[in-house]
C-alpha positions as CSV (number, residue, x, y, z in Angstrom):
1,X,34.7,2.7,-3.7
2,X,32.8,0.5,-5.6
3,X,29.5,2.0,-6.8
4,X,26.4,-0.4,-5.6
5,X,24.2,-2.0,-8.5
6,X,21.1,-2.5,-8.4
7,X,17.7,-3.9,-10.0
8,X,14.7,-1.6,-9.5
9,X,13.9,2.0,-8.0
10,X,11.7,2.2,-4.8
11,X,10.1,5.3,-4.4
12,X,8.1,5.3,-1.2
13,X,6.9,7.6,1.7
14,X,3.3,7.8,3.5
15,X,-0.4,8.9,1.7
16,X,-0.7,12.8,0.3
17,X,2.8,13.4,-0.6
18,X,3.0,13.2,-4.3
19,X,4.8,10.1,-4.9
20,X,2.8,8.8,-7.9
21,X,3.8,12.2,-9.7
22,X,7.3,11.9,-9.0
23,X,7.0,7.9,-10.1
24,X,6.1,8.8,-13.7
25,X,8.5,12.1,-13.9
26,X,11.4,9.9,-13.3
27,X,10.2,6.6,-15.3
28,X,9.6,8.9,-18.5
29,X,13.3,10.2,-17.6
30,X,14.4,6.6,-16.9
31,X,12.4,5.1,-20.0
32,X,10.7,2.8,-17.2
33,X,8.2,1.1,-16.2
34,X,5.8,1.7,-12.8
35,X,4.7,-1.2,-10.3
36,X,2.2,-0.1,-8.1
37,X,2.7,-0.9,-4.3
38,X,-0.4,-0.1,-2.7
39,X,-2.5,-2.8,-1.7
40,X,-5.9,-1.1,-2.7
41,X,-5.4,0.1,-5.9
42,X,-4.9,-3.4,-7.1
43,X,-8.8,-3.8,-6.8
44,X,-11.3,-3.0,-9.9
45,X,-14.1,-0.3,-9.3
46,X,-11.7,1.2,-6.1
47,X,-10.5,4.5,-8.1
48,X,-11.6,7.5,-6.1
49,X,-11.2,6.1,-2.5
50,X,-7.6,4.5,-3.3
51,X,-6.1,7.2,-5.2
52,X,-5.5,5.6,-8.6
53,X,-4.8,8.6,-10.5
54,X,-4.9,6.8,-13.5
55,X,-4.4,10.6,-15.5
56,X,-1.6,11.2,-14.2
57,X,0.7,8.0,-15.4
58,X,0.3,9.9,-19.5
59,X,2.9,12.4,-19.5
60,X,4.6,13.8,-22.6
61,X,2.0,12.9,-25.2
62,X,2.4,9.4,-23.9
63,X,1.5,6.8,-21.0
64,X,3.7,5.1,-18.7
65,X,3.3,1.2,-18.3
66,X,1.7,0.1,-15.0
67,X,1.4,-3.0,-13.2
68,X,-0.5,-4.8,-10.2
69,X,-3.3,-2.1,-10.6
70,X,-7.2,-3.1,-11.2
71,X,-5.6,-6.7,-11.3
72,X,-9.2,-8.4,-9.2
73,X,-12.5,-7.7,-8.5
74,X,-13.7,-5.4,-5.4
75,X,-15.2,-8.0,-2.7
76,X,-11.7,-10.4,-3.2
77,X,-9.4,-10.5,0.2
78,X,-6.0,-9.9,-1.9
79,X,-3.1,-11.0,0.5
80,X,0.6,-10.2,0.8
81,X,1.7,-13.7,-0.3
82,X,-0.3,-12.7,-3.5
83,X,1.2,-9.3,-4.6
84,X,4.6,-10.7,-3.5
85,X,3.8,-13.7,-6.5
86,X,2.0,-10.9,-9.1
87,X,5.2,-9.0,-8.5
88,X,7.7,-11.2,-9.2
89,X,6.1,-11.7,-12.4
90,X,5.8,-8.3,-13.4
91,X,9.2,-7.5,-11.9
92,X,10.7,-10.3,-14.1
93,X,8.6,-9.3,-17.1
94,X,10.4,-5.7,-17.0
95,X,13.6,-6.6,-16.4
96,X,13.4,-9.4,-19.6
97,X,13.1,-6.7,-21.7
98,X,15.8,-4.5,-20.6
99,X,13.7,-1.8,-19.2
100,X,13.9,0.0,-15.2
101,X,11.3,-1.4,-12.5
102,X,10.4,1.8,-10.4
103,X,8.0,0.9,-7.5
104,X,6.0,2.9,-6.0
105,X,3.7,3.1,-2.8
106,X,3.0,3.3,0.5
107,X,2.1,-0.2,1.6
108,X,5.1,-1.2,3.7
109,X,4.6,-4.9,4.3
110,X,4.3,-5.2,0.9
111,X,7.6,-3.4,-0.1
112,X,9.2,-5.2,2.5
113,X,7.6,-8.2,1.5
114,X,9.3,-8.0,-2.4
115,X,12.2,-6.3,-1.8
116,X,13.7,-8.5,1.2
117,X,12.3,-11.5,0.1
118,X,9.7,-12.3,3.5
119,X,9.4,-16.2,3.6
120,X,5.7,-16.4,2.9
121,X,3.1,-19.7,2.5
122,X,-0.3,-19.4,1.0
123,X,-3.0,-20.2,3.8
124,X,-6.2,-21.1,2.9
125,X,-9.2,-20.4,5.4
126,X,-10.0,-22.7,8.0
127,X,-13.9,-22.6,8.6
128,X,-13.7,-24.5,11.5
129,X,-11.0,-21.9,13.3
130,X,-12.8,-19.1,12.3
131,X,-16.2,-20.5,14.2
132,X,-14.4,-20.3,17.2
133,X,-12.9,-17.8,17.0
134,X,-16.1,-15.9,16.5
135,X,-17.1,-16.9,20.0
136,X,-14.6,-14.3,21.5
137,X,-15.0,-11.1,22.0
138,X,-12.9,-8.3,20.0
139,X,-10.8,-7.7,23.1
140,X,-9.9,-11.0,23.2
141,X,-9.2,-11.6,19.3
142,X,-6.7,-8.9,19.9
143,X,-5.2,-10.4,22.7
144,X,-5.1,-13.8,21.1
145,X,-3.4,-11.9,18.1
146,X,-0.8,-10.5,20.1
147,X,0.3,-13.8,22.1
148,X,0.9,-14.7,18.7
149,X,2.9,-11.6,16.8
150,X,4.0,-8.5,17.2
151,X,1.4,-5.9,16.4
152,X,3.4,-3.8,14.4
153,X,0.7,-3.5,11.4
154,X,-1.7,-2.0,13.0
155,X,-4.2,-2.7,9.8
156,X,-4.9,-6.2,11.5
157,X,-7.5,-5.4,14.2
158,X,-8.9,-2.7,11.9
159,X,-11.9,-4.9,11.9
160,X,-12.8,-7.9,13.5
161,X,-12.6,-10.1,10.2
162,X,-9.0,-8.8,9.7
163,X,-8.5,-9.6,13.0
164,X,-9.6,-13.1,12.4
165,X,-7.9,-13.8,9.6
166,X,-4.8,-12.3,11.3
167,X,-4.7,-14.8,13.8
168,X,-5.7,-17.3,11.2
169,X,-2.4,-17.0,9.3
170,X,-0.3,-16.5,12.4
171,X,-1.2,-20.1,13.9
172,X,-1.3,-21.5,10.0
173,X,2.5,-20.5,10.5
174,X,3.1,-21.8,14.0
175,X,1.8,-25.1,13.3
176,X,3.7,-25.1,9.5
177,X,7.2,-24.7,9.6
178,X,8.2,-22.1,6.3
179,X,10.0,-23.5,3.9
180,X,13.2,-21.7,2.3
181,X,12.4,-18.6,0.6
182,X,10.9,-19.1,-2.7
183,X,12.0,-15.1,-3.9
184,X,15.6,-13.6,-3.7
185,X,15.7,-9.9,-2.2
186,X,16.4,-7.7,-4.5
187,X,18.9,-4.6,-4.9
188,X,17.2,-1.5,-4.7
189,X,17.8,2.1,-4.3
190,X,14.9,3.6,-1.8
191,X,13.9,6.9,-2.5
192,X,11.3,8.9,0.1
193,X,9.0,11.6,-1.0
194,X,7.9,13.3,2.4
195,X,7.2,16.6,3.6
196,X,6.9,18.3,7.0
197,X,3.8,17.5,9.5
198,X,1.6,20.6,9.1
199,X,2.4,20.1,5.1
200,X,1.3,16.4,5.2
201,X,-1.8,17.3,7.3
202,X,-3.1,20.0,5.1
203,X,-2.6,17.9,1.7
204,X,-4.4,14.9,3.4
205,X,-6.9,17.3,4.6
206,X,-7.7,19.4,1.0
207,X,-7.6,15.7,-0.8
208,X,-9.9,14.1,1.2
209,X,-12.3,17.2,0.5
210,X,-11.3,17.0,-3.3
211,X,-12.4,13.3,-3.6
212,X,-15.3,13.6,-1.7
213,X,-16.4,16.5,-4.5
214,X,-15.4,14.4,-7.2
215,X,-17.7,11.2,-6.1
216,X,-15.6,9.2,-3.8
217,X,-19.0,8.6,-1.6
218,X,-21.2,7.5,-5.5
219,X,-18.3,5.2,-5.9
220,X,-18.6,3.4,-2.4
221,X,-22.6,3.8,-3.0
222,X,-22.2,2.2,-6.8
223,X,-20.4,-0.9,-4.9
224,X,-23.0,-1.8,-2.7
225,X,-25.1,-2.0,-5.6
226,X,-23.0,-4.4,-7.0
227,X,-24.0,-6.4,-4.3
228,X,-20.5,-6.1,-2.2
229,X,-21.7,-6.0,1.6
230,X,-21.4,-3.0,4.1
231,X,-18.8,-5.8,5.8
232,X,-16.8,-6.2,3.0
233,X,-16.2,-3.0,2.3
234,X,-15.4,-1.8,6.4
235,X,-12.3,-5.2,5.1
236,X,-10.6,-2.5,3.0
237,X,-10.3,0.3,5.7
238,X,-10.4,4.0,5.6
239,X,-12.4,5.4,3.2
240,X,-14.6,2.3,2.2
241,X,-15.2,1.9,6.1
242,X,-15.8,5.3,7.2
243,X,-18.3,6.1,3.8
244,X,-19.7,2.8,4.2
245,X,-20.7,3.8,7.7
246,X,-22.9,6.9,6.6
247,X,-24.2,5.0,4.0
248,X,-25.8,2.2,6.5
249,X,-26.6,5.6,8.8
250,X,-24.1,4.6,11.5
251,X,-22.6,7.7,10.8
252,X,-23.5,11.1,10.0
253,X,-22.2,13.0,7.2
254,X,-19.9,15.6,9.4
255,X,-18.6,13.0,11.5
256,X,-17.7,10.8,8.8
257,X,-15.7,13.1,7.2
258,X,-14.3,14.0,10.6
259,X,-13.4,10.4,11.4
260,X,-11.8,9.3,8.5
261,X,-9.8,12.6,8.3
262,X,-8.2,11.8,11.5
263,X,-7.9,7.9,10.4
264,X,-5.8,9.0,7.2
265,X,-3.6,10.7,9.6
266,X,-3.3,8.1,11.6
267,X,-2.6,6.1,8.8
268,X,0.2,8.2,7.4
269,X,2.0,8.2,10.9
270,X,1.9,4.6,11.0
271,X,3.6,4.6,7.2
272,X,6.3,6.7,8.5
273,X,6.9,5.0,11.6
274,X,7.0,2.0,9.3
275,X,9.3,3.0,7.0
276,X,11.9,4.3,9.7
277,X,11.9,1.0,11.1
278,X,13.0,-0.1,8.2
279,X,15.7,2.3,8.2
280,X,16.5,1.0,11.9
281,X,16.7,-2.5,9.9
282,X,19.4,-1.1,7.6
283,X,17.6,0.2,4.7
284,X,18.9,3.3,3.6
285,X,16.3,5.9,1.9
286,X,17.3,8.8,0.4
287,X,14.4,11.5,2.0
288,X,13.0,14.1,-1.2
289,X,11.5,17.1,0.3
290,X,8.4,17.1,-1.2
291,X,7.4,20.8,-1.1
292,X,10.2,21.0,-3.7
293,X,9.3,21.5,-7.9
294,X,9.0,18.6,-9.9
295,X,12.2,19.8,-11.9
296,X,13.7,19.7,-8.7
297,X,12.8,16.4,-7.3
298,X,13.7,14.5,-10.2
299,X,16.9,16.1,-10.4
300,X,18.0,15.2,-6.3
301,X,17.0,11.5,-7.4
302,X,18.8,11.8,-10.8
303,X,22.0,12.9,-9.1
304,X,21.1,10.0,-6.0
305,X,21.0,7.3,-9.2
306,X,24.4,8.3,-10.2
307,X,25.9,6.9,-7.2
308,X,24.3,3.3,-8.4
309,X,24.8,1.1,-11.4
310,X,21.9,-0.8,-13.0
């Protein structure tokens, strides 16, 4: 049997679980090069509360070359049609000169968005829309949202301006036929970093704790000093909501540390029910247990890779 070939790496898998790590393992193995496919860490000034990690891409006396991360300003409403444009450039950039694309991240949409190629048009706000639309209630924003699409991505009522522009895009679409898909799909190999429930929850847990210690709530503060509003920051979800919160004292400290504990949680089962739809859809991911070494990880993928050609 012929092997398959392909043109970039995915490694994916929900928050907590190491991926980054085993990212730059295997591109300093590979000799390639890291895209990042999470759609926070593309924002300046976002480091603690997104996970940047920027450390850990030097390895070996030397640092791995990243893309699509501190690529705009905190306060801009990045969009899938966006990264899926920004990556294709860097994707093309990387392949040009002969080197690996490995991406890595946890934003489904976004993955599925590059990798199969998602028919997407730019859509420009419609003032006008969004007046009426802020006449209804949140109940029936989501309603109105889900006459429209599937709710699948759960991140669209996360706020009632997400919500908004959700629906904006959706009837943007309804009323504008797509055109022909301006992006290829493109041949991957999927690998999965996960690890078992009570694993998950107990990394999520200790790393929320760690980045709270290590200023996560001084960056969120430092932001609103920069003049970006308590609402813009609730846009970008989890910890920028739930710190933004107890910073405007709708929150107290213990429960909003409680609260956005159980959100990332939340948010990592949606990840993972993400990604095994898209194994329902015919993507095949090779699952890494996690909990293994880094020797070992690298060396399951290593021997997964063999059964490719790129």
């Amino acid at each position: 049997m012929a092997l398959q070939k392909i043109e970039m790496i995915t490694v994916l898998g929900p928050t907590a679980v190491g991926k980054t790590a085993v990212a730059v393992h295997l591109a300093d193995r590979l000799g390639a090069e890291i895209i990042s496919g999470d759609s926070r860490q593309l924002y300046r000034g976002m480091d603690i509360g997104t996970g940047k990690d920027l450390a850990d891409y030097t390895i070996n006396g030397h640092t791995i070359p990243y893309h699509l991360i501190d690529i705009v300003n905190a306060g801009y409403k990045y969009n899938v049609f966006e990264y899926q444009r920004d990556f294709h450039y860097a994707f093309s950039d990387i392949r040009s000169r002969g080197k690996m694309p490995i991406l890595c991240g946890g934003a489904g949409m976004y993955i599925d968005a590059v990798v199969n190629g998602y028919q997407l048009q730019e859509v420009t706000p419609n003032a006008e829309l969004r007046e009426k639309l802020e006449q209804k209630t949140d109940e029936e924003l989501v309603q109105l949202l889900a006459s429209l699409k599937s709710l699948h991505n759960t991140t669209d009522i996360d706020t009632r301006k997400r919500t908004i522009r959700a629906i904006e895009i959706a009837l943007y679409y309804q009323q504008n036929p797509q055109k022909a898909a301006e992006y290829s799909p493109i041949k991957t190999c999927y690998i999965g970093i996960t690890a078992n429930v009570e694993e998950r929850r107990k990394r999520i847990t200790q790393r929320l704790h760690q980045r709270l210690q290590e200023g996560m709530i001084e960056e969120v503060r430092s932001l609103m000093q920069r003049g970006l509003s308590a609402e813009n920051l609730c846009y970008y979800g989890l910890e920028y909501k739930f710190i933004t919160l107890y910073l405007t004292n709708r929150l107290s400290y213990d429960k909003m540390v409680n609260k956005l504990n159980i959100a990332i949680h939340q948010f990592a089962k949606r990840q993972m029910t993400w990604f095994r739809g898209m194994e329902r859809k015919g993507a095949f991911i090779h699952w890494i247990d996690g909990m293994l070494s880094m020797d070992e990880k690298i060396e399951q993928i290593i021997a997964v890779l063999k059964t490719y050609v790129f």
